[in-house]
C-alpha positions as CSV (number, residue, x, y, z in Angstrom):
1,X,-13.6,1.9,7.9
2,X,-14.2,-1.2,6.0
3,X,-10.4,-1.3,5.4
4,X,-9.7,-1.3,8.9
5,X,-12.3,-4.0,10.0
6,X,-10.6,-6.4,6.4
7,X,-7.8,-6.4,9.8
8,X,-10.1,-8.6,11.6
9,X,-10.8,-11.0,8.7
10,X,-9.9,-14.6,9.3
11,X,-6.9,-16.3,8.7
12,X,-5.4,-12.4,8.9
13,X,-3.5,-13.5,12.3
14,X,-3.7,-10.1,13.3
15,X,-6.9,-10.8,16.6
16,X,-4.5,-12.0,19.1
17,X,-2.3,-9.5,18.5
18,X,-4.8,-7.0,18.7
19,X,-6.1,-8.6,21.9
20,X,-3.0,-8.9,23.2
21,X,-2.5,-4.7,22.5
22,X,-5.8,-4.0,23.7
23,X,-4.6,-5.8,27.0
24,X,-1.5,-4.3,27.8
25,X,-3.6,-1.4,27.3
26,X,-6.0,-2.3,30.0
27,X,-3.1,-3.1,32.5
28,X,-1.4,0.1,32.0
29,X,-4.5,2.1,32.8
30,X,-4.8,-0.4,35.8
31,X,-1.2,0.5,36.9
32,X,-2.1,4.0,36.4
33,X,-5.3,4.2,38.2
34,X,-3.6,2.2,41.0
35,X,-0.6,4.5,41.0
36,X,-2.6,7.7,41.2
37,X,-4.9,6.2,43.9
38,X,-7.7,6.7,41.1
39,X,-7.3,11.0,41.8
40,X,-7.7,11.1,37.8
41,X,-10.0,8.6,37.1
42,X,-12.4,9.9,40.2
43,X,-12.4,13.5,38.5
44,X,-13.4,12.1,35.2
45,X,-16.2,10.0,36.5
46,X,-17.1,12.5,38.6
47,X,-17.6,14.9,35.7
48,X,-19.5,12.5,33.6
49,X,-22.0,12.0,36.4
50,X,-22.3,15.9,37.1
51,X,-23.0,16.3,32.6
52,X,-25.3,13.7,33.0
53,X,-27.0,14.8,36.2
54,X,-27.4,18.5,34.4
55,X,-28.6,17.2,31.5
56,X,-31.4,14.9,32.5
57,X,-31.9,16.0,36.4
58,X,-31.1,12.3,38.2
59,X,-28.3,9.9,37.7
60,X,-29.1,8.0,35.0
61,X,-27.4,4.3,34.0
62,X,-28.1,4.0,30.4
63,X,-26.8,7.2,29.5
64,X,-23.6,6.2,31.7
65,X,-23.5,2.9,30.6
66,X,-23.8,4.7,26.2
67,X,-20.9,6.7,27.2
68,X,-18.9,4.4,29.0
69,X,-19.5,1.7,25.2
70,X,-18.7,4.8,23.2
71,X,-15.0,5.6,25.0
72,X,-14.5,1.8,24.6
73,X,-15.1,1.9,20.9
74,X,-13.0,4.7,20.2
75,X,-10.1,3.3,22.5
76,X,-10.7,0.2,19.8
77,X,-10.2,2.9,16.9
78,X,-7.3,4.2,18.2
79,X,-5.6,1.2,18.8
80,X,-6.4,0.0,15.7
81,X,-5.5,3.1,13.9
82,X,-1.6,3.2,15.6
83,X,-1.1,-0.4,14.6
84,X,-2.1,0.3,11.3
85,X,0.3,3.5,10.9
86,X,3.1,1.5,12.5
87,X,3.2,-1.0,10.4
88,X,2.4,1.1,7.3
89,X,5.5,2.9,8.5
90,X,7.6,-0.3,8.6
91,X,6.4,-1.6,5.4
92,X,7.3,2.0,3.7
93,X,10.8,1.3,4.1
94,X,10.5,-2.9,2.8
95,X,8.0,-1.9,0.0
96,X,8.4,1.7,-1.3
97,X,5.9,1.8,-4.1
98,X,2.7,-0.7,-2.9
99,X,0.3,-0.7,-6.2
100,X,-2.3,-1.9,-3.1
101,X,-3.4,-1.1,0.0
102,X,-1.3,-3.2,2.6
103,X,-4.4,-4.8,4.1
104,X,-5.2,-6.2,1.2
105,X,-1.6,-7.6,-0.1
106,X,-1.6,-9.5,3.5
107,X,-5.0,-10.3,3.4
108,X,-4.2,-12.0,-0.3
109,X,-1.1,-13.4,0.5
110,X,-2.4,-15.4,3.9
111,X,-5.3,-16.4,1.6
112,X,-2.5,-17.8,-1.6
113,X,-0.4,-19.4,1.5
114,X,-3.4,-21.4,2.5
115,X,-4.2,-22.5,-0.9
116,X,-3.5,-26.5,-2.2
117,X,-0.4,-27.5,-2.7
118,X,-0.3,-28.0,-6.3
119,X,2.4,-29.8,-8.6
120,X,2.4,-29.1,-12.3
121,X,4.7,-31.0,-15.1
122,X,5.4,-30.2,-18.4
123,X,6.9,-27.5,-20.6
124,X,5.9,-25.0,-23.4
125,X,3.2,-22.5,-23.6
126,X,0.6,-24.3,-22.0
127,X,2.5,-24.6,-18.6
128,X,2.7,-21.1,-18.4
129,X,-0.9,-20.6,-19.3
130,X,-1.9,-22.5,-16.6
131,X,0.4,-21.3,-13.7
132,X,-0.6,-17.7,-14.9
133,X,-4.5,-18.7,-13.7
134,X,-3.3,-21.3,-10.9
135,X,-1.4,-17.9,-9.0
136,X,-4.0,-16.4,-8.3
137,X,-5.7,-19.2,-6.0
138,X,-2.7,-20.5,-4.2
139,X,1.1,-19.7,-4.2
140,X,1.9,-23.3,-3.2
141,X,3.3,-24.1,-6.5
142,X,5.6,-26.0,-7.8
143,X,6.5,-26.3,-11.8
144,X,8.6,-29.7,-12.9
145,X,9.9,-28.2,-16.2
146,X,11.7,-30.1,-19.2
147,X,14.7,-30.0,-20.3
148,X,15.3,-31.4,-23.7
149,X,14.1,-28.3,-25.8
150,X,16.7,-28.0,-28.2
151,X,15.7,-25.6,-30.7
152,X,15.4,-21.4,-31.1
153,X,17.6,-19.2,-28.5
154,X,17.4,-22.4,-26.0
155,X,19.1,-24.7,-27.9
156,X,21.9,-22.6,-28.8
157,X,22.5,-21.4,-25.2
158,X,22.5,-25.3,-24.7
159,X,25.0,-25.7,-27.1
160,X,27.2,-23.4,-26.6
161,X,27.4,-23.4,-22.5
162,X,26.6,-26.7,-22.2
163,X,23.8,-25.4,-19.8
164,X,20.2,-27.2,-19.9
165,X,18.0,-25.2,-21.5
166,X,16.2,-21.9,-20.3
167,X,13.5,-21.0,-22.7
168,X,10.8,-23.1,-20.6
169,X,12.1,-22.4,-17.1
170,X,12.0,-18.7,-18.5
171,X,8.1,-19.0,-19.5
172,X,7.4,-20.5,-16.1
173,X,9.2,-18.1,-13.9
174,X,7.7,-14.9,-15.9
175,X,4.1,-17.2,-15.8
176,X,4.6,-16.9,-11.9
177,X,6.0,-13.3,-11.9
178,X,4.2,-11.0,-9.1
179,X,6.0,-8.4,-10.2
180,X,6.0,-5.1,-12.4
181,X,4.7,-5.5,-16.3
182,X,8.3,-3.9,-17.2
183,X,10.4,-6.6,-15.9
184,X,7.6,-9.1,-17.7
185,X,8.5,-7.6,-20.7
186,X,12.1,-7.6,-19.9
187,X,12.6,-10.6,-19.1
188,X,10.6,-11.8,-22.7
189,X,12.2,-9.4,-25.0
190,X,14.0,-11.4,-28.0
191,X,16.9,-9.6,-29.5
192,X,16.6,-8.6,-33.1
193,X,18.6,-8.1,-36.1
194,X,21.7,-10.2,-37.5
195,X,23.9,-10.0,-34.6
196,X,24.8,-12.9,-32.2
197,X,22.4,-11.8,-30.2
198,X,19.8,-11.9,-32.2
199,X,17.1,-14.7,-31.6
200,X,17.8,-14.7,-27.9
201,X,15.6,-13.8,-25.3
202,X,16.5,-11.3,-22.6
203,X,15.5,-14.1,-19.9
204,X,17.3,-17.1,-21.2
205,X,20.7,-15.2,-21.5
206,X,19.9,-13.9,-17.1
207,X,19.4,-17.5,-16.4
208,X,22.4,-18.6,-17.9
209,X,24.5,-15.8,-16.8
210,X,23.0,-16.5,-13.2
211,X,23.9,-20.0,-13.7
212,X,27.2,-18.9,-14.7
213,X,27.6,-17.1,-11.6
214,X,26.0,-19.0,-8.9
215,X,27.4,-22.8,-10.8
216,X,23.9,-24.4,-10.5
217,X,20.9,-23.8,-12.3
218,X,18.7,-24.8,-9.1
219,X,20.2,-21.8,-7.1
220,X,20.1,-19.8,-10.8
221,X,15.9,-20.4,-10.8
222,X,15.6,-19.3,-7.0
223,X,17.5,-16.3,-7.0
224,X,15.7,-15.1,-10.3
225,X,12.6,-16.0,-8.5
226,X,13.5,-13.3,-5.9
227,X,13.9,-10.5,-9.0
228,X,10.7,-11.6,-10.1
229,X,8.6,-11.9,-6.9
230,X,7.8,-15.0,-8.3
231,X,4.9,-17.3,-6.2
232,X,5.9,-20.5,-6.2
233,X,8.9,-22.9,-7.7
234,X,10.0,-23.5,-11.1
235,X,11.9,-26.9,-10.9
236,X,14.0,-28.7,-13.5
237,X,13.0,-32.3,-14.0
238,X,16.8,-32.9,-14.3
239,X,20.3,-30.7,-14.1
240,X,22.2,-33.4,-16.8
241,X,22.2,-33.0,-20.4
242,X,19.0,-34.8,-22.5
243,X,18.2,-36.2,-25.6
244,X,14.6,-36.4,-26.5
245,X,14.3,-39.4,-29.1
246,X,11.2,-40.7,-31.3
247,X,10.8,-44.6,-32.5
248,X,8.2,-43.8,-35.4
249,X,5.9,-47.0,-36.1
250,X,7.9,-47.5,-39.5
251,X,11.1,-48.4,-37.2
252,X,12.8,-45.3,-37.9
253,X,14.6,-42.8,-35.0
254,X,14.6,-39.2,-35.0
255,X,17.0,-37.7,-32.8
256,X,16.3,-34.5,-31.1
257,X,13.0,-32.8,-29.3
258,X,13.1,-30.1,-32.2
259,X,12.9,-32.7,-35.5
260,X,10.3,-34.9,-34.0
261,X,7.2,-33.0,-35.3
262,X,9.2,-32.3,-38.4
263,X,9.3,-36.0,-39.2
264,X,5.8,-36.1,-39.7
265,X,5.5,-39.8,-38.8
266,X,3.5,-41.5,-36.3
267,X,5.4,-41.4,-33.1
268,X,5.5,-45.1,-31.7
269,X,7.4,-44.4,-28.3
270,X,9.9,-41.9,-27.3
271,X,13.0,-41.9,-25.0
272,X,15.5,-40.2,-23.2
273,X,19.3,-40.1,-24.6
274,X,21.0,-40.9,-22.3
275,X,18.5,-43.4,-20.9
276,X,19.4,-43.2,-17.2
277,X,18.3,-39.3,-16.3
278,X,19.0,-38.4,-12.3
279,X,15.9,-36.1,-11.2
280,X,16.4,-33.2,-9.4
281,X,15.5,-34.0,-6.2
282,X,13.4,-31.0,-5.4
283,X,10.9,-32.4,-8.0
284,X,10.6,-35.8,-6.3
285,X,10.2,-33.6,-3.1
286,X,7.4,-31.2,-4.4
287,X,5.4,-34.6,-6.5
288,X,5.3,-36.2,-2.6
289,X,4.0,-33.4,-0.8
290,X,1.0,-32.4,-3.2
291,X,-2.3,-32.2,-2.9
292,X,-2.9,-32.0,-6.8
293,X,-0.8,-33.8,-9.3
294,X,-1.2,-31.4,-13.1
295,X,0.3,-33.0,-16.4
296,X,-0.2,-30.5,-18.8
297,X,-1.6,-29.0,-20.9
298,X,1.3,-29.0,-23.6
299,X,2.7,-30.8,-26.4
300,X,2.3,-34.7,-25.5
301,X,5.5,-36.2,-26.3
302,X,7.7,-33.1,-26.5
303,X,6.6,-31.6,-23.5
304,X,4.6,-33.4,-21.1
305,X,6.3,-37.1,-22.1
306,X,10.3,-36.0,-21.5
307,X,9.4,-35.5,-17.5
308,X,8.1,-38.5,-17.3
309,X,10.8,-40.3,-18.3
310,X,13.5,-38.7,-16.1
311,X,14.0,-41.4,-13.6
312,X,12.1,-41.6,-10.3
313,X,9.6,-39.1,-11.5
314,X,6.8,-41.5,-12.9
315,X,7.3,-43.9,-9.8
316,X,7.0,-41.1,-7.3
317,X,3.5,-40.0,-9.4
318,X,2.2,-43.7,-9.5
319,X,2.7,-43.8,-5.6
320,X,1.3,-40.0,-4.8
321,X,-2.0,-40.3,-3.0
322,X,-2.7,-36.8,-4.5
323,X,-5.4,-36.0,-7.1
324,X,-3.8,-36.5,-10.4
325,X,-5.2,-34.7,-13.5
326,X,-4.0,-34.9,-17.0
327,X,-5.2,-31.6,-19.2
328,X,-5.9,-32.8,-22.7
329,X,-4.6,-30.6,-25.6
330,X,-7.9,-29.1,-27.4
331,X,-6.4,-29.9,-31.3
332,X,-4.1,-32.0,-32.6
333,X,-0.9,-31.2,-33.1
334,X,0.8,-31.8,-36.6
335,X,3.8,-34.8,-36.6
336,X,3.2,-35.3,-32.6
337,X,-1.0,-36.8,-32.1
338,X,-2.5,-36.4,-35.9
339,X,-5.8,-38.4,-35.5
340,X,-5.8,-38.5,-31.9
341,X,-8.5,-39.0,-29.3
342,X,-8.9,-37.8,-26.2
343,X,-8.2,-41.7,-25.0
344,X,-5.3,-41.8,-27.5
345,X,-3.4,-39.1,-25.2
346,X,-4.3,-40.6,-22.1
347,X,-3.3,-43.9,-23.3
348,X,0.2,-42.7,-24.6
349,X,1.2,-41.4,-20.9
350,X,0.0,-44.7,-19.2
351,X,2.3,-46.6,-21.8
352,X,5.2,-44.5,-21.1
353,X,4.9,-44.1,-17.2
354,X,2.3,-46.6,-16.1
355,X,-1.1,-47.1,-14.2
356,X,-1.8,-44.9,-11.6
357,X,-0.5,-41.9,-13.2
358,X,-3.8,-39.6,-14.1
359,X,-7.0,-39.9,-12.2
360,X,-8.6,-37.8,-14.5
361,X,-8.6,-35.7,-17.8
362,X,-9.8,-32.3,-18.5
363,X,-11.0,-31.8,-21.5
364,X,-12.3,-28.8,-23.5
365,X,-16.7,-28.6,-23.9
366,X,-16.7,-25.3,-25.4
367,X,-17.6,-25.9,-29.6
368,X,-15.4,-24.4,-32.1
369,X,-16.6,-22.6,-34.3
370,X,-16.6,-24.0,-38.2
371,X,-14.3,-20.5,-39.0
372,X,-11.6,-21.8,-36.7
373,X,-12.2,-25.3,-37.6
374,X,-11.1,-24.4,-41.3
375,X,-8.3,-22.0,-39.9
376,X,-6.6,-25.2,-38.3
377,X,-7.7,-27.5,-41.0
378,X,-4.9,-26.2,-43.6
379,X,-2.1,-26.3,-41.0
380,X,-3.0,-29.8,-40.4
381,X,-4.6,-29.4,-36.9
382,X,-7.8,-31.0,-36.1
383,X,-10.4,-30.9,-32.5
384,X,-9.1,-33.8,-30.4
385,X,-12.2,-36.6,-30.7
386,X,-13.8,-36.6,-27.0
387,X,-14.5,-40.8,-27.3
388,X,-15.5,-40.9,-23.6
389,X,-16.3,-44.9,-23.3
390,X,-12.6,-45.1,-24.0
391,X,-11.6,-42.8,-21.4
392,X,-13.3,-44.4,-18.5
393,X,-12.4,-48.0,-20.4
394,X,-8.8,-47.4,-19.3
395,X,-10.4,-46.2,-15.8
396,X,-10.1,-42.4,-15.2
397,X,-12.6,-40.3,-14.3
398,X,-13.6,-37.7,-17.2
399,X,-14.4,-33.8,-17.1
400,X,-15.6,-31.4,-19.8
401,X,-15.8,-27.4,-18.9
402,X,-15.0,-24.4,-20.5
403,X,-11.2,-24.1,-21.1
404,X,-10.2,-21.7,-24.0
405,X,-10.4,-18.5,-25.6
406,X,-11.0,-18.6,-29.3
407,X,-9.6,-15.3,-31.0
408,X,-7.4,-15.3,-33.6
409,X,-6.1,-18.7,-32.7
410,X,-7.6,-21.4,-29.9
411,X,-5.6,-20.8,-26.7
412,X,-6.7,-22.4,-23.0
413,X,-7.4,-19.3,-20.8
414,X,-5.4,-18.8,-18.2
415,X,-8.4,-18.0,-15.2
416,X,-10.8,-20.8,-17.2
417,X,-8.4,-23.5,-16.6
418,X,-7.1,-22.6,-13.2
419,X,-11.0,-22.1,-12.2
420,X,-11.5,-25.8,-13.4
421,X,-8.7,-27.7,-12.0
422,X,-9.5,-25.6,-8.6
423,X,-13.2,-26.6,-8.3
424,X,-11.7,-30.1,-9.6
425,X,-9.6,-30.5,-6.0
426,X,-12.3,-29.1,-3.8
427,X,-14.6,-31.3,-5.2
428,X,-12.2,-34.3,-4.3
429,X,-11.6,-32.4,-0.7
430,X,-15.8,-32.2,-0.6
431,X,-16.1,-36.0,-1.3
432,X,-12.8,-37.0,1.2
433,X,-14.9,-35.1,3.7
C-alpha cells in the first residue's frame, strides 16, 4: 500500500494523470448509464437499498452513503493498480533487471532532476570523491576536467594518439556511474604484466578508442556516459594539446604537470604551454548556468590551477552570480603547497584567476589524530594551518565541518563533503529568500 500511495508524492507528476484517468472513467460510466437508460445502474441501486432495508428494517443514508465511499475507494485502487501494471509492463521491456522498485527509481530521479545545478572544476581523486557524494542529491552536474596530466597510462595514450588525456575524465565518469559494480570495475581495471598493455587502464583505452571512432573526445565522453548511466556531464576544460609549466621562486621552469612536485621547489606561478588554450564551450556553458560554482578539492596547482588558466574559464567564474566555493586540501602536499595555510591556497587561485573567484572555503574541523599526524610527517605532508583572520582578510566567507575519513590514510568522504557543500547552497538559497 504504501508503495502505491509513494505515486501520489509530490513532484511525482503522476496526480493529473491520475485525475485525468479517474475522469475518463467517470464519463464512460456516464455514457454507459445514459446509453442503458440507467436499466443497470437502477438494478444495482435497487439491490443495495433492498440489503440494506433487510438488514437494518428502514432505509438508512449512512449505511448508503459507507457503501457508496467504499466502491469509490476501491474504483481508486483499481485504477491505481492498472496504471501501475501498465507501466511496470512497459518498463519490463526498457529496463529488464530493475535492482528497485520502479516507484522508487522515478520517485529518486524527479527528486535528482530538481536538485541545484551544480559546476565542479578540477581533476584527480578528489573530484571524483566529491561527485561520488554530490550524485546522490542532484543529477544536475557538470564536471570541468583537466587536461594536462601527463604521466602513468594517461600520458602515454597522450603521446602516442595525440589525444588529451583520459585518466581524469575516466575517474569522473566512473565517480558519476549509476550503473552496475561490474562495469565500475571494468572500467578501472589496469592491465598488468610487461606487455604494452600493461599500466593502462581499461577506461582510458574505451575513451580513446571511442574518440577514435566518433573523432571528438566531447561526443567520446557522452556516449560513454550512456554505457555508464552516468548522472550528469564530465566536460574537458579544453580539446587542444597542454603543457602544465611551474616558475619556481628561484627562477627556474619545470616543464610538465608530472615533474612539478618532483622538483621539490616552491612553485611561484604556473602556466599553460601553449599560452592561448580555447575552452570547450560546453564548460563556459555549464559555469553560466549554475547555481553552485565547486573548485576542488584536489591538487592546487596540478589540478585545480590548469582549468583555470584555460582561456575564458576564470572570466566566466569572476562574472557567475552563482555561489562559489573553493574545498581546501586537508594536508599539504609535498613539492606543490609545503607550509601552506588555508589562506595560502586561497590566495594562490585569486593570483592566478582573480577576485571574485571563491566566495568561500571549506575546510576540514575534524582533528587528526597524532598516529596519522606522524604517518604523514615522514612523507613530508603536514595538516594545512586553518589562519582564519587571513581568510576573511582577503574577503571570503569561511566554513569548518566534518569532511574526511581517517583510516589507513586521510581521505575526504564522499557523503561528508557532498552533505556540506549541499547545506552550504541551501543555506545561501535560505538567506536569498
Amino acid at each position: 500500500m504504501e508503495h502505491l500511495l509513494k505515486w501520489l508524492y509530490p513532484g511525482m507528476k503522476m496526480k493529473r494523470w491520475l485525475f485525468l484517468f479517474a475522469l475518463g472513467v467517470m464519463f464512460c460510466t456516464l455514457g454507459l448509464a445514459l446509453a442503458s437508460n440507467y436499466k443497470y445502474f437502477d438494478a444495482i441501486e435497487e439491490k443495495i437499498f433492498m440489503i440494506v432495508y433487510t438488514h437494518f428494517g428502514s432505509y438508512n443514508l449512512a449505511i448508503t452513503t459507507f457503501v457508496g465511499i467504499f466502491i469509490i475507494l476501491i474504483g481508486i485502487f483499481l485504477i491505481l493498480y492498472a496504471i501501475r501494471q501498465i507501466i511496470r509492463s512497459i518498463i519490463a521491456v526498457l529496463v529488464p533487471n530493475p535492482t528497485e522498485a520502479l516507484v522508487d527509481m522515478i520517485f529518486e530521479n524527479r527528486k535528482l532532476r530538481r536538485g541545484a545545478n551544480i559546476t565542479v572544476i578540477g581533476g584527480g581523486h578528489g573530484l571524483s570523491v566529491l561527485l561520488r557524494g554530490l550524485k546522490m542529491s542532484t543529477s544536475n552536474l557538470s564536471a570541468v576536467v583537466t587536461v594536462a596530466d601527463d604521466g602513468g597510462s594517461s600520458g602515454r595514450l597522450r603521446e602516442e594518439l595525440g589525444i588529451i588525456p583520459p585518466g581524469d575524465l575516466r575517474n569522473c565518469l566512473v565517480a558519476l556511474a549509476d550503473t552496475e559494480p561490474l562495469m565500475e570495475k571494468l572500467f578501472q581495471y589496469r592491465f598488468e604484466g610487461e606487455s604494452d598493455l600493461a599500466g593502462h587502464s581499461f577506461g582510458n583505452l574505451f575513451i580513446a578508442a571511442m574518440h577514435e571512432v566518433t573523432g571528438d573526445m566531447e561526443t567520446a565522453l557522452r556516449e560513454s556516459s550512456r554505457v555508464l548511466a552516468v548522472k550528469g556531464r564530465v566536460i574537458p576544460a579544453s580539446k587542444e594539446y597542454v603543457r602544465l609549466d611551474a616558475v619556481m621562486e628561484d627562477g627556474s621552469i619545470v616543464k610538465g604537470e608530472s615533474q612539478i612536485p618532483e622538483a621539490r621547489k616552491r612553485i611561484k606561478r604556473v602556466k599553460l604551454f601553449p599560452r592561448f588554450v580555447s575552452p570547450v564551450p560546453a564548460a563556459i556553458d555549464a559555469i553560466r548556468s549554475a547555481d553552485a560554482i565547486i573548485l576542488g578539492p584536489g591538487s592546487l596547482y596540478t589540478s585545480i590551477m590548469p582549468n583555470l588558466l584555460v582561456d575564458g574559464i576564470a572570466d566566466a567564474i569572476r562574472k557567475s552570480k552563482a555561489l562559489k566555493i573553493y574545498i581546501c586540501n586537508v594536508m599539504t602536499q609535498p613539492g606543490e603547497t609545503d607550509g601552506y595555510s588555508v589562506s595560502d591556497h586561497a590566495r594562490a587561485i585569486i593570483d592566478h584567476a582573480g577576485e571574485g573567484v571563491i566566495d568561500y572555503v571549506l575546510v576540514n574541523s575534524t582533528p587528526i589524530s597524532d598516529a596519522m599526524k606522524d604517518h604523514y610527517a615522514h612523507e613530508g605532508a603536514f595538516p594545512v594551518e586553518i589562519d582564519e583572520e587571513k581568510i576573511h582578510a582577503l574577503g571570503l566567507g569561511f566554513v569548518q565541518s566534518d569532511i574526511i575519513n581517517e583510516t589507513d590514510v586521510i581521505r575526504h568522504d564522499p557523503s561528508k563533503l557532498a552533505n556540506a557543500v549541499m547545506k552550504m547552497i541551501d543555506d545561501l538559497e535560505d538567506k536569498k529568500s
